[in-house]
Structures are given as structure tokens and as C-alpha cells.
N, C-alpha and C positions, 0 to 999 in steps of 0.2 A: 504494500500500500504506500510507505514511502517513495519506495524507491521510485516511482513516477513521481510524486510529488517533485524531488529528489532533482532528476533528469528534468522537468518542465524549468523549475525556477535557475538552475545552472545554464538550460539552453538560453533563456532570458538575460540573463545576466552580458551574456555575449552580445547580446543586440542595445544594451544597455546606450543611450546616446548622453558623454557626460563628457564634454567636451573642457568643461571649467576645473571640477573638482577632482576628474577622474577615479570618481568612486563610481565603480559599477554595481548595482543591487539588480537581482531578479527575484522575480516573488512568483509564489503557485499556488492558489485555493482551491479548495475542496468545498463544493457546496452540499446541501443536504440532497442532491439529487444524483450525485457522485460525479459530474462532470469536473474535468478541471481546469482552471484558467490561470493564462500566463499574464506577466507583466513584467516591466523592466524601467526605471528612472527614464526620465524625459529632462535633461537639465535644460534652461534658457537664462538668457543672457539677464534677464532680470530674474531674478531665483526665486522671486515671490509667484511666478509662474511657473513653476517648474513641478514634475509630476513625479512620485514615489513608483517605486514598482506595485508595492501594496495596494494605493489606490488604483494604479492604471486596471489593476487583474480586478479588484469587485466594480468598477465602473464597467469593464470588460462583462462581467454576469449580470450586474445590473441590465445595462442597456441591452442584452441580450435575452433578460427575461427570464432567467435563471437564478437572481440570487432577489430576497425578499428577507426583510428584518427576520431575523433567529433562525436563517437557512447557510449562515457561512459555519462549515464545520472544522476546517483546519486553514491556516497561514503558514507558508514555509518562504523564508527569506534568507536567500544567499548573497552572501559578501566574500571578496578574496580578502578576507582580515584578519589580523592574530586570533583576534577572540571575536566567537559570536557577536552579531548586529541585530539590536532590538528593533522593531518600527519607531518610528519616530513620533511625539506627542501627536500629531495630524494625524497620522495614519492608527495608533492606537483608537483616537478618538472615532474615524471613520469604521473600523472595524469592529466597535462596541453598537453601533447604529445594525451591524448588519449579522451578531453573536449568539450564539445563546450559551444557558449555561456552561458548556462543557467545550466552548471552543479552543482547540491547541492552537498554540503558538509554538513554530518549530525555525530552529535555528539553523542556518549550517556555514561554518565558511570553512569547508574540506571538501571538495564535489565527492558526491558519495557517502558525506559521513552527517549525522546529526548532532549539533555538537550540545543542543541544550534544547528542553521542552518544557514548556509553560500554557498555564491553562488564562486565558486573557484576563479572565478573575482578578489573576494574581500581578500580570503585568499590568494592569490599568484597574485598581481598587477605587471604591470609592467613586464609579465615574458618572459623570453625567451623561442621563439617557432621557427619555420621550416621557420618562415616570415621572422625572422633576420638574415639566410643565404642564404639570395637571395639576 
């Protein structure tokens, strides 16, 4: 079951367009309908524009009609970095809009290897969702 995870978000990473920072992320989701989706960093020359892998892959289900609040079941994001790369507060934030309870959060920066697993609970506690504006 990883191991696509696995391969999707590493082939992603390759297509990665980060022409500034040269940090390349690819990301691979698992929806509750078992399809999976890739995405890969979008940098731009103003950075406030600029797209995570994480968000590119659930906008990718979203607009495809596949992913739906408490239907994202895994996140897997690869970096070539010493140590595992969390999402970033944005993409945390985006990924709680679209979780349910038991969504993993899977790390890798070894292609092939998983280097740390977290259930989103635990990496974004406390967070603000569609409950706090009721």
C-alpha cells in the first residue's frame, strides 16, 4: 500500500518546478475511495503565489470530484533532506478541511523508505475547522 504511495510522491518530486529555492517536495494522497493523487511544488517568483505539493495533489481530487471533507485518508511527502519534511502550516491547515479522524501523515526523504508516520491529530492539534464557526 505504501509502496505506491511511495513511487507516486518521488515520481512528483522530479517534476517539482523550484527554480528559486531549489527545494523539491512531491506529495501523494490516498482518498477514501482508494485513488491516488500526485503533486509536486509550483515555486513563483513572488512566493506568496507559489503552490505546495500537498495542496497541488487535494486541489488535484478536489476538482476532480474525488476528495470531499473526511475523505483524504493518507498524505505522503517526499523531500531529498537529512531529516523528514513536515507540510507546512498552509498545507497542515488545508489538509484538516479535507481529514478525518485517522488521517496518516507519512514522511519520506529516502525514495523507498518511510522515514516517520503521524496521524494529522497529532501534527496539527488543537486546529481550527468548520466546528468553530458554528
Amino acid at each position: 500500500m505504501c509502496k505506491e504511495l511511495l513511487e507516486t510522491a518521488w515520481s512528483a518530486l522530479e517534476r517539482a518546478y523550484a527554480p528559486y529555492s531549489h527545494f523539491q517536495v512531491g506529495a501523494a494522497i490516498r482518498t477514501k475511495s482508494g485513488k491516488i493523487w500526485s503533486g509536486c511544488n509550483v515555486e513563483i517568483a513572488n512566493y506568496g503565489c507559489t503552490l505546495c505539493a500537498e495542496r497541488t495533489a487535494i486541489v488535484k481530487a478536489v476538482s476532480e470530484g474525488d476528495l470531499l471533507p473526511g475523505g483524504l485518508e493518507t498524505v505522503l511527502v517526499a523531500t531529498k533532506t537529512d531529516k523528514p519534511t513536515a507540510p507546512c502550516g498552509s498545507c497542515r491547515q488545508v489538509i484538516e478541511e479535507f481529514s478525518c479522524a485517522e488521517t496518516r501523515i507519512l514522511m519520506s526523504n529516502k525514495p523507498g523508505e518511510i522515514s516517520l508516520e503521524l496521524k494529522h491529530a497529532d501534527l496539527l492539534p488543537y486546529s481550527f475547522n468548520s466546528s468553530d464557526l458554528n
